[in-house]
C-alpha positions in Angstrom: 22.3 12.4 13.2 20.6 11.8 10.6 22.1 8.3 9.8 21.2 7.5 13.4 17.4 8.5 12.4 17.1 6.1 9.6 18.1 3.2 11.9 15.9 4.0 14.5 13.0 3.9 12.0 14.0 0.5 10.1 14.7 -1.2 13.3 11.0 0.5 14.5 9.3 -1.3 11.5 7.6 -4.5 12.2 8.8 -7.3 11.7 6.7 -8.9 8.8 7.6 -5.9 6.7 10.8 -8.2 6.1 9.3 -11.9 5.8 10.1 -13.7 2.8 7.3 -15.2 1.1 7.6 -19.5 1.4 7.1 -20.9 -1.9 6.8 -24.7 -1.9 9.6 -26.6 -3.6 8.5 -27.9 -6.7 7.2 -31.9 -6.8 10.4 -34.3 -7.9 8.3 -35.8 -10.7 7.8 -32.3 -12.5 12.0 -31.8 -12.1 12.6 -35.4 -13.4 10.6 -35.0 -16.5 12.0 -31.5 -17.3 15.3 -33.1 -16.9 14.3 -36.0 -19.2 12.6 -33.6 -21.8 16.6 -31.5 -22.0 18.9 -34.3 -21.6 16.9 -36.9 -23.6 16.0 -37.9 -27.4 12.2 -38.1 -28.1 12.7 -41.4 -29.2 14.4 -42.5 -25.7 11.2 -41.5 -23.7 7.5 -43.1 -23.7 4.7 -40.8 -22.1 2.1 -42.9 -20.6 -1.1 -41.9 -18.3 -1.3 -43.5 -14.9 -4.7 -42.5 -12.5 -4.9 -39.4 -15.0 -1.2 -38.7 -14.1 1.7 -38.6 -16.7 4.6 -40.1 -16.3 7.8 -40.7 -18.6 9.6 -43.8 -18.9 13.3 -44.1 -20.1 13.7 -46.9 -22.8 16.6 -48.2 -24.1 16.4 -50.5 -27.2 18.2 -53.7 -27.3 21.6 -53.6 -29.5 22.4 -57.6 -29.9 21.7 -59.5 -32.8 18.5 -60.8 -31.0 16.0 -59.8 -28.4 16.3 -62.2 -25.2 13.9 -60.2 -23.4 12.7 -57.4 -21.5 14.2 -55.7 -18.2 11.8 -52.8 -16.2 13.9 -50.9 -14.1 12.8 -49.4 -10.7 14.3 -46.8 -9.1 14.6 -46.3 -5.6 11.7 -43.9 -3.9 12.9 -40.1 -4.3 15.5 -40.8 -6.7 16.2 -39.8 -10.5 15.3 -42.4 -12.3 18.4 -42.6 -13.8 21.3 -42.2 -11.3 24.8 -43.1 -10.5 24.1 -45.9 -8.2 24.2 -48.7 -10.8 20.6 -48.4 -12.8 21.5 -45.8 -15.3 25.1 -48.7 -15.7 22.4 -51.6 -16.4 20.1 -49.3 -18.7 22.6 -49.3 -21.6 24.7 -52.4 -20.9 21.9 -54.7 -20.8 20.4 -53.1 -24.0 23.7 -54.5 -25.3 23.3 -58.0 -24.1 20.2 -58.0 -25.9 17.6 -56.8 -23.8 14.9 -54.3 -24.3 15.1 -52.1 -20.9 12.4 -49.7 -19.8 13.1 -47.1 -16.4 9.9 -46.3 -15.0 9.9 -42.5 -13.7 8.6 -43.0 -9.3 6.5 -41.5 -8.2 6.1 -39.1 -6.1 6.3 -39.2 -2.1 3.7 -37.5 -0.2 4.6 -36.8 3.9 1.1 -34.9 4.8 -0.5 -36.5 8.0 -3.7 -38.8 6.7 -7.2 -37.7 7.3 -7.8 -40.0 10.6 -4.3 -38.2 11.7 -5.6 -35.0 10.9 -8.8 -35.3 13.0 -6.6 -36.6 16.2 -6.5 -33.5 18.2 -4.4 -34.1 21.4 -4.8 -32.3 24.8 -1.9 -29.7 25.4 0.0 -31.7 27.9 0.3 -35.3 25.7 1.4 -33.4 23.3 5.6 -34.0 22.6 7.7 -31.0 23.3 9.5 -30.7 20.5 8.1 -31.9 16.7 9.9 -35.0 15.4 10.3 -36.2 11.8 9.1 -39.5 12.1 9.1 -42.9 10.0 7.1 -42.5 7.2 3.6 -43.6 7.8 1.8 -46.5 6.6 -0.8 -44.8 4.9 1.5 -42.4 2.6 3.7 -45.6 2.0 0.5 -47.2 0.7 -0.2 -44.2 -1.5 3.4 -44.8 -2.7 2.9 -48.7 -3.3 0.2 -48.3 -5.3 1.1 -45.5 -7.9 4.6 -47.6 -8.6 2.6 -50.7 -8.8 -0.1 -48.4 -11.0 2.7 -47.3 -13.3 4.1 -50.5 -13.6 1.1 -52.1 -14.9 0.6 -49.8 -17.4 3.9 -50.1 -19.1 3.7 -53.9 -18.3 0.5 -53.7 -20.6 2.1 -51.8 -23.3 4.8 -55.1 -23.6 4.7 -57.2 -26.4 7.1 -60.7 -26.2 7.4 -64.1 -27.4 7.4 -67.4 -25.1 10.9 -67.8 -25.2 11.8 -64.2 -24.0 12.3 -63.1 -20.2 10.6 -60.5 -18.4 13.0 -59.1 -15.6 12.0 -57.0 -13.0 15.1 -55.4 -11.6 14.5 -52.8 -8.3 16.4 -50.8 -6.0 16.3 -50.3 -2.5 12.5 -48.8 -1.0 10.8 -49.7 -4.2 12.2 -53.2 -4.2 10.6 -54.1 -0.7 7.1 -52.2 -2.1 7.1 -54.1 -5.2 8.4 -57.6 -3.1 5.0 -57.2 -0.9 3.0 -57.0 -4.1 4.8 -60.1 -6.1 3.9 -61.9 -2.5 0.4 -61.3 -3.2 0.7 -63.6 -6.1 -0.5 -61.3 -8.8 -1.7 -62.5 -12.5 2.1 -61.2 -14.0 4.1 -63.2 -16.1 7.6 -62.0 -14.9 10.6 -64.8 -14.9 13.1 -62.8 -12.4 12.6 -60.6 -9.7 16.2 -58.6 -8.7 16.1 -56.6 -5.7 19.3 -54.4 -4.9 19.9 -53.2 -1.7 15.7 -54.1 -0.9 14.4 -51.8 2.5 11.2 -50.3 3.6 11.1 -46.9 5.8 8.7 -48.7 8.1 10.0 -50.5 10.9 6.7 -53.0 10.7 7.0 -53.4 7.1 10.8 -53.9 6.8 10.3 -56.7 9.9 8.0 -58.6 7.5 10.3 -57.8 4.5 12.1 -60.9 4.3 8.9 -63.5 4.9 7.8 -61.6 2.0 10.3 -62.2 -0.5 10.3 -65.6 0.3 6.9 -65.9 -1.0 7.2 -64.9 -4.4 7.1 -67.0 -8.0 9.3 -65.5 -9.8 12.8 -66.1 -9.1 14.9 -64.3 -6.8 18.4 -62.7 -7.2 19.0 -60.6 -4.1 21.9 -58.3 -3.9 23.5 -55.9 -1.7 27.0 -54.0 -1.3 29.5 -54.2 1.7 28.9 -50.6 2.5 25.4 -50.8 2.1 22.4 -49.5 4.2 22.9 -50.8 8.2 19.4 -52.2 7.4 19.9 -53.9 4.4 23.2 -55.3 5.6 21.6 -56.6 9.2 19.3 -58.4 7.5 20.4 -60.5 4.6 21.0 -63.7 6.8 17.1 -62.9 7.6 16.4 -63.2 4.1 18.2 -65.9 3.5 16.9 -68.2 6.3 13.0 -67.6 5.0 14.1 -68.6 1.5 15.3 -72.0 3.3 12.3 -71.9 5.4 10.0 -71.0 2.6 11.5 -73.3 0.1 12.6 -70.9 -2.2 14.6 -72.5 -4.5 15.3 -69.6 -7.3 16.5 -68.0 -4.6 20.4 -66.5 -4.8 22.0 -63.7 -2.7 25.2 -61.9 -3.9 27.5 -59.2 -1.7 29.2 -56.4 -4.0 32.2 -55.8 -2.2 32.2 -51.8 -2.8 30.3 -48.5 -2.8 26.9 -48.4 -5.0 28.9 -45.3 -7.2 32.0 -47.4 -7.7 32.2 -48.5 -11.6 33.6 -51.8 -11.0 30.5 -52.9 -9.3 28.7 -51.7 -11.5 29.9 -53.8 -13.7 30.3 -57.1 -11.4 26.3 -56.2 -10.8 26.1 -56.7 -14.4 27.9 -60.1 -14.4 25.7 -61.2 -11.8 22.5 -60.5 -13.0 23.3 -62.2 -16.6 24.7 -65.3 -14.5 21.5 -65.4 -13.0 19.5 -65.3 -15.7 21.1 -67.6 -18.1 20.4 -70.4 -15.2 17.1 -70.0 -15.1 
């Protein structure tokens, strides 16, 4: 009887009594720089300020007898800036083949609805029935564009080389279409080779213009993606190819990795590939 009692009155209680408080995830930049400052020497990681933002970046001395240049590695949007899919693989090796490498930390990805979405207000019956996650808007992709291309300036300005040394850009997948539509604006950067692996943008009208894009930039282009690869990627490397006939593009190269992004052996022919390229330039 008495058990019976003290179900009746818990299952009497309201609801709310029993909600669990949401607490927001923590933002990916905070995670990746406590990562960086517990796995990391001091002397591995640069602090710089970007729009009053800090932000880490990963650098790798070069280990040959000289310096042949630079490389800034940039890592795909959302992802630690060191990783398994082939950037952490180039981060040491090319410090042995001589060149100074630097992994900028991304930034961070924002999904809130802009302020002209915000003040939309739709009648009850246009609205959809059920809430959808859609692509990500161009506005917050903007936001995106500009603190990579923010960060990378900074560091760029920290960079100190000789005329005869190579700056080498080297990106992966969504920030490798962001940073393509910037190098098509033709900006004042000296940088010798542009390498985009697996290059995409989470826009459908931004990843139709993708390839135009790449076409369009000074620097030379080595352009590689992997058998397995992102449908999108995959669907449209004849696309890319075609505007860099169209366009001219001579620098232009495109090379297939016949694997998985995690599979060691690629990660080493990537390597092959990229010094091939850059030893013709």
């Amino acid at each position: 009887m008495i058990i019976r009692t003290l179900l009746l009155l818990v299952t009497a209680l309201p609801a709310t009594t029993f909600a669990v408080e949401h607490i927001d995830a923590a933002p990916l930049g905070s995670l990746y720089q406590q990562d960086a400052n517990r796995f990391f020497e001091p002397s591995q990681l640069i602090k710089l300020e970007s729009e009053n933002e800090g932000f880490y970046v990963f650098h790798q001395e070069y280990m040959a007898a000289a310096r042949e240049g630079i490389v800034i590695l940039l890592p795909d949007m959302q992802t630690p800036p060191l990783n398994n899919s082939g950037i952490s693989f180039l981060a040491k090796r090319l410090s042995d083949d001589g060149y100074d490498t630097y992994t900028l930390t991304p930034p961070d990805l924002s999904y809130a609805p802009s302020l002209l979405e915000q003040d939309i207000v739709l009648p009850d019956a246009e609205k959809p029935a059920q809430q959808t996650l859609g692509p990500i808007s161009e506005s917050n992709l903007d936001e995106y564009k500009m603190a990579l291309i923010s960060r990378f300036e900074v560091l760029y300005n920290t960079l100190s080389m000789t005329q005869t040394e190579k700056l080498v850009v080297v990106a992966f997948g969504n920030s490798a279409g962001l940073f393509g539509e910037h190098l098509a604006t033709l900006p004042n950067l000296r940088i010798d080779a542009f390498v985009i692996v697996s290059p995409q943008l989470p826009n459908a009208t931004r990843q139709k213009h993708l390839a135009s894009n790449l076409s369009l930039i000074s620097p030379a282009l080595l352009d590689v993606y992997y058998s397995f690869d992102n449908p999108i990627v995959v669907d449209n490397t004849q696309d890319r190819a075609r505007w860099a006939r169209k366009n001219s593009k001579l620098d232009y190269r495109q090379r297939e990795l016949f694997g998985e992004k995690t599979d060691p052996l690629q990660h080493q022919r990537l390597r092959k590939e990229l010094l091939g390229f850059l030893r013709a330039l």
